[in-house]
VMD Tcl script that draws the C-alpha trace (Angstrom):
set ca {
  {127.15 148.15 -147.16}
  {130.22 148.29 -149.32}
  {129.83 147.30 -153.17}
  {130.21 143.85 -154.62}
  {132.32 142.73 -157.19}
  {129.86 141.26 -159.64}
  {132.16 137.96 -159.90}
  {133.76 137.00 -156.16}
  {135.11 133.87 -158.39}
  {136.44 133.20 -161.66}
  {133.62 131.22 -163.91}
  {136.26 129.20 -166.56}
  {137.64 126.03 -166.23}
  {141.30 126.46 -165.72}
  {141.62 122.79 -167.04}
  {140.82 124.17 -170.83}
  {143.15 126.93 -170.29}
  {146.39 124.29 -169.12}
  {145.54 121.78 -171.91}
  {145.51 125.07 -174.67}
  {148.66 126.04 -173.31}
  {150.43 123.16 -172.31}
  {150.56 122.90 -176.64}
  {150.77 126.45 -177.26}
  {152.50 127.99 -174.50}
  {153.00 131.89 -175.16}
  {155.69 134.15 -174.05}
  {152.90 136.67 -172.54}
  {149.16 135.50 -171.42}
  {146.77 137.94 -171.05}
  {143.39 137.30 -169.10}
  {139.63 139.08 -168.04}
  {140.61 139.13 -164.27}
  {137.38 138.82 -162.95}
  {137.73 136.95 -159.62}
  {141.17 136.05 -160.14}
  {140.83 132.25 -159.70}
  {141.87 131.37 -162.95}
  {144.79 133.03 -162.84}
  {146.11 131.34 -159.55}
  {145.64 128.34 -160.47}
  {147.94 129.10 -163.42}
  {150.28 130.80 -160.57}
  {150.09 127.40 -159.75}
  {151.04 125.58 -162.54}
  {154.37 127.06 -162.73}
  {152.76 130.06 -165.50}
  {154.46 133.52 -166.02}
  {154.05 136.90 -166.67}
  {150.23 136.89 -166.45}
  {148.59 140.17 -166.89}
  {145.43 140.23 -165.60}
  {142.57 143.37 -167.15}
  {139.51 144.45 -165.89}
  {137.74 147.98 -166.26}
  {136.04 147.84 -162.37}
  {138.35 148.64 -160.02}
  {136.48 146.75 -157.26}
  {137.04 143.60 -159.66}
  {141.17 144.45 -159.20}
  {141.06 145.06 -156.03}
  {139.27 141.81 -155.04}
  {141.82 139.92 -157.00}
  {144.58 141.73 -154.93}
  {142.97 141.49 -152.04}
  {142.93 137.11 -152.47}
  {146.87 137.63 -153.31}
  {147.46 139.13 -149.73}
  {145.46 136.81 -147.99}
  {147.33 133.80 -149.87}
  {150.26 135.37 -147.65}
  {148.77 134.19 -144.84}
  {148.54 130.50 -143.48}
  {146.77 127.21 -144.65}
  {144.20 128.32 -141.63}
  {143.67 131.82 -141.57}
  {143.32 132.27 -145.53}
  {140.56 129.43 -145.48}
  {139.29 131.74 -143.18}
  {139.62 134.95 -144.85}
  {138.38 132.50 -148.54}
  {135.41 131.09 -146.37}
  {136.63 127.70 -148.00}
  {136.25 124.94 -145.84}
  {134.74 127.14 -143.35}
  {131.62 129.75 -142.64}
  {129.87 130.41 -146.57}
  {131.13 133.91 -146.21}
  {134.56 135.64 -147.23}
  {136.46 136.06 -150.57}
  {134.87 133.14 -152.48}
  {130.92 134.39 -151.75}
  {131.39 137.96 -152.01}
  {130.27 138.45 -155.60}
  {127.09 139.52 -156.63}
  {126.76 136.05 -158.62}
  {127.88 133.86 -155.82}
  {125.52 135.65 -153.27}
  {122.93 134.27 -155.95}
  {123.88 131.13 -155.93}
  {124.61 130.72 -152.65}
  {121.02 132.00 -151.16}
  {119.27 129.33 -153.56}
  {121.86 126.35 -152.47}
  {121.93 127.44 -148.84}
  {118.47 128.61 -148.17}
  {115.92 127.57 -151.05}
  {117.71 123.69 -151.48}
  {117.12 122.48 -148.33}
  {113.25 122.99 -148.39}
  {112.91 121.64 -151.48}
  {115.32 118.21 -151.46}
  {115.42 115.89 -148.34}
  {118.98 116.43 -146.75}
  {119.28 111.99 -147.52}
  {119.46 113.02 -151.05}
  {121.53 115.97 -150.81}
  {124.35 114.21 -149.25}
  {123.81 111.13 -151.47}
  {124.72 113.75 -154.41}
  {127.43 114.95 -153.01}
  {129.20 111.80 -151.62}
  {127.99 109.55 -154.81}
  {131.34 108.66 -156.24}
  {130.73 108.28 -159.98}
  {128.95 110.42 -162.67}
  {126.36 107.46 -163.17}
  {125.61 107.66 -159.27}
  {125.08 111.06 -159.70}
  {122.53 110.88 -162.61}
  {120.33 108.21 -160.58}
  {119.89 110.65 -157.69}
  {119.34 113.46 -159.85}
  {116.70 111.84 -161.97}
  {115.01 110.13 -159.39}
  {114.93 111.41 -155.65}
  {116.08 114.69 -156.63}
  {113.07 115.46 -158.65}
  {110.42 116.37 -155.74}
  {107.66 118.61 -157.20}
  {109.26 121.41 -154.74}
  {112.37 121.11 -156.53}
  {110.79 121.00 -159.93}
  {108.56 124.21 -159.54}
  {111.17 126.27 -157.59}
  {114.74 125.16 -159.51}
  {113.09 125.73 -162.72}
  {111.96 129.44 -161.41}
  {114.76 130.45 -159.96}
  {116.94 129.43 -162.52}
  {115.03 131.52 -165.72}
  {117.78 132.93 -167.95}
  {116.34 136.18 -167.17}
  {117.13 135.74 -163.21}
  {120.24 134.46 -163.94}
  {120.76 137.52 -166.31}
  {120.34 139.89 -163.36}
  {123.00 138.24 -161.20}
  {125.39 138.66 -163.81}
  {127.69 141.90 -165.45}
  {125.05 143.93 -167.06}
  {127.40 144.86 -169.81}
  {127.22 141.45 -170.71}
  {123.61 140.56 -170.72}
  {122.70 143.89 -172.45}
  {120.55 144.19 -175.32}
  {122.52 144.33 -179.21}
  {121.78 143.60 -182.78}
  {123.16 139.85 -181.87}
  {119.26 138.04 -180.37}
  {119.99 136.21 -177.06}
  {119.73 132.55 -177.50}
  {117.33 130.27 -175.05}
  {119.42 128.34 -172.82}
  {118.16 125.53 -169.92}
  {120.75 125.71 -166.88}
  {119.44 122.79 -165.14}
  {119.77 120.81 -168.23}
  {123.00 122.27 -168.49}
  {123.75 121.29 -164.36}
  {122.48 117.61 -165.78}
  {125.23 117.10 -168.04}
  {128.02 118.25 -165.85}
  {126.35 115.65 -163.35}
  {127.27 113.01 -166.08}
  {130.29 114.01 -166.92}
  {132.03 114.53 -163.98}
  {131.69 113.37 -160.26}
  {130.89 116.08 -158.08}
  {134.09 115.89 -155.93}
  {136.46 116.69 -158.99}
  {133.81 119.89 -159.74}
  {133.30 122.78 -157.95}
  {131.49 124.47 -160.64}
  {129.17 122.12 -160.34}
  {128.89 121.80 -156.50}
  {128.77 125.61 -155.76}
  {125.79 126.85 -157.80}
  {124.03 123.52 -156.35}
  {125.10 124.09 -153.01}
  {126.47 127.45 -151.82}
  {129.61 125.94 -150.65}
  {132.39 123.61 -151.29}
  {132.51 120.43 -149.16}
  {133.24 117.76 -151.43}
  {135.14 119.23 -154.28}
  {138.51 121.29 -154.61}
  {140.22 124.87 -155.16}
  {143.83 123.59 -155.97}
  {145.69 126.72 -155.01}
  {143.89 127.04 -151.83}
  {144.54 123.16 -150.57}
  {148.38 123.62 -151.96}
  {149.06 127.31 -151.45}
  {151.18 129.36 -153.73}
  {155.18 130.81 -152.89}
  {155.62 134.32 -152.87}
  {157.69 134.08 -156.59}
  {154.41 132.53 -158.57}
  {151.93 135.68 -156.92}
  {154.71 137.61 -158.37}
  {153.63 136.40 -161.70}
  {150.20 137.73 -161.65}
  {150.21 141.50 -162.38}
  {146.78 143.56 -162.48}
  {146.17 146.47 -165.32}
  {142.67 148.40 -164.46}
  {142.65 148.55 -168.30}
  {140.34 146.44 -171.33}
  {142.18 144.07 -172.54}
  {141.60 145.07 -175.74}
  {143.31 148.07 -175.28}
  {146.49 146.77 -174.12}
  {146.51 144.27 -177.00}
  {145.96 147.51 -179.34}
  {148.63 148.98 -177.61}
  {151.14 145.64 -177.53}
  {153.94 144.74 -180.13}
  {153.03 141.69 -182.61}
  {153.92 138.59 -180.23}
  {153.11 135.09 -179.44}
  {150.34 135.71 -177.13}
  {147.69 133.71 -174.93}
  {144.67 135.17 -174.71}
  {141.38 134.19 -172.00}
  {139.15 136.54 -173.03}
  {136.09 135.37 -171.01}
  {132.71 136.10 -172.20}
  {133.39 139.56 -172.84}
  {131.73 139.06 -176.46}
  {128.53 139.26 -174.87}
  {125.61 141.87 -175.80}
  {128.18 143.64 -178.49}
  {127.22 144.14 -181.67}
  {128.40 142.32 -184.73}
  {130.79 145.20 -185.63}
  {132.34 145.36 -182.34}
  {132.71 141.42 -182.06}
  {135.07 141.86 -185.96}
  {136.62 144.93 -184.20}
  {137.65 142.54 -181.44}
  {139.01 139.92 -183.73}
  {140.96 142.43 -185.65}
  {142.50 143.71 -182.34}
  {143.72 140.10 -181.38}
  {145.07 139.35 -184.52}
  {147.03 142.79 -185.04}
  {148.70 141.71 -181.20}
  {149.35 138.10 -182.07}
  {151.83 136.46 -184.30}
  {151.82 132.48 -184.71}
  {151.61 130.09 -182.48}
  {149.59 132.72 -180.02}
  {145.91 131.26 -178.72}
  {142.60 132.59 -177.95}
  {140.01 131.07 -175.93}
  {136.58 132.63 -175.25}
  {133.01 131.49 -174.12}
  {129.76 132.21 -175.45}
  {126.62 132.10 -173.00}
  {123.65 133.68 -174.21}
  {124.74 135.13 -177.63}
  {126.37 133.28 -180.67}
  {129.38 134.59 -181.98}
  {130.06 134.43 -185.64}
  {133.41 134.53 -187.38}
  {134.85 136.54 -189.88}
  {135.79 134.38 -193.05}
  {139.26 135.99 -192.60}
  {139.57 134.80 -189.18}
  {138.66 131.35 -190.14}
  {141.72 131.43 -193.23}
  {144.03 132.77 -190.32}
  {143.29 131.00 -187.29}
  {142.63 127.16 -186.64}
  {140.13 126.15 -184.41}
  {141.63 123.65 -181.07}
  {138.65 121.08 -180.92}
  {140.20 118.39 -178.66}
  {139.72 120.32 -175.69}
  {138.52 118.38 -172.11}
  {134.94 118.66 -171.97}
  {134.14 122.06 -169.12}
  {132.94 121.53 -166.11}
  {130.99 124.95 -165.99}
  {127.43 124.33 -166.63}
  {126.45 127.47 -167.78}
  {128.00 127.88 -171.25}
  {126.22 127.40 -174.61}
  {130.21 126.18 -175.37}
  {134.12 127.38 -175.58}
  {136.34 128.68 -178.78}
  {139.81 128.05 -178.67}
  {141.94 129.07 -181.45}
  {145.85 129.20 -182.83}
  {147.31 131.58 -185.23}
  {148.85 129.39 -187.87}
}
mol new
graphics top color blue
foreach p $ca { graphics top sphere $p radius 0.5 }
foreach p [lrange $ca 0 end-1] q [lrange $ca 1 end] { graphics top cylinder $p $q radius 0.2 }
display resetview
């Protein structure tokens, strides 16, 4: 069987990364390529020069491989995706997704009458979606197996294992169907497939923009892939004004890598350059010096990722 990337899709909300930039757009943006979604759907938004890291190769070549099949027609690259169509293909490929998708596409159904599945996913407003899920939803099935399956520590093995690795930072305790709950009430399943996919397996209801709209030849052009770190390319770069997605790649490192990592951003970035990251299972805290330097962006739309503890964003002043 050939290997897996660990991430088939990108796991950020590309609507925190447009509303950071649309006020502090940068002459170069630099991302964690991971499954490469992100990044299209900047491709999308009219975005350049987007350089795109990753230290796995099979990560890279993934990414590539969803720019040549973008190439292709409406049809065949649902096809190729498996949007739309067969759970199988670009989008499910991951290690993370195959995770997700054998709970939503074998475990759900034997533990939630299909009535109530498809009253989640057609319900057309968050409060809908909070009735179902505390009422019907809650079958003592669902209760003993979601709660289970769904253990940080399962979820831990489905994910990079760089990132879930032990440090001198303790992992924090963190409740993912909680976390699914209030995603439920914030947003109505049909505008969030980050929602809909772990729940599910697939996407029926809810949207991948640059799949439904398709991209031109000139905005793939724009994404460019470097089997690099990204903090080595910033410790490589000229001072400029950058943006910076930086994932969760502060995971599992130690509190003297985490200030090395700071250091290395602001070295590369001169004002009015951004950084957004996300913390999951460890805390990250700041240098003073950072804090003097950079100004936190608070008025961010909330994510509709429900498996954050929560998101930084930051400016140089």
């Amino acid at each position: 069987m050939p290997a897996r990337p660990h991430y088939a899709q990108s796991w950020e909300d590309p609507r925190l990364l447009h509303s950071l930039w649309d006020r502090y757009p940068a002459d170069h943006y630099h991302l964690i390529a991971s499954g490469g979604d992100h990044a299209l759907d900047l491709a999308l938004r009219g975005y350049t020069n987007l350089d795109l890291y990753d230290l796995e190769a099979i990560q890279l070549s993934h990414v590539a491989t969803k720019i040549e099949a973008l190439h292709q027609s409406e049809s065949r690259r649902n096809i190729l995706f498996g949007y739309r169509n067969a759970p199988h293909g670009l989008l499910h490929n991951g290690r993370l997704e195959r995770f997700l998708s054998i709970f939503g596409r074998r475990i759900l159904p034997l533990l939630v009458p299909h009535a109530t599945r498809n009253a989640l996913r057609t319900a057309h407003t968050p409060d809908q979606q909070i009735s179902l899920w505390d009422g019907p939803w809650q079958t003592s099935r669902w209760r003993w197996a979601a709660h289970r399956y769904f253990e940080p520590q399962r979820v831990d093995g489905a994910r990079h294992p760089g990132l879930t690795a032990e440090s001198k930072r303790p992992k924090q305790p963190i409740n993912y169907l909680s976390q699914f709950r209030a995603a439920l009430g914030t947003y109505a399943l049909r505008d969030n497939p980050y929602t809909e996919y772990p729940l599910f397996g697939t996407y029926r209801e809810s949207h991948i923009p640059y799949l439904d709209e398709g991209l031109s030849a000139s905005a793939l052009r724009q994404l460019r892939l470097h089997h690099m770190g990204i903090e080595q390319a910033l410790s490589q770069a000229e001072p400029g004004r950058r943006g910076i997605h930086a994932s969760d790649i502060l995971e599992g490192r130690t509190p003297t890598e985490v200030q090395k990592f700071f250091e290395t951003v602001d070295h590369a970035c001169t004002s009015g350059s951004s950084l957004i990251f996300w913390d999951h299972r460890f805390r990250t805290e700041f240098p003073e010096w950072w804090l003097q330097t950079w100004t936190p962006v608070a008025d961010l739309p909330r994510d509709r990722v429900p498996f954050y503890h929560r998101v930084y964003a930051f400016t140089k002043s």
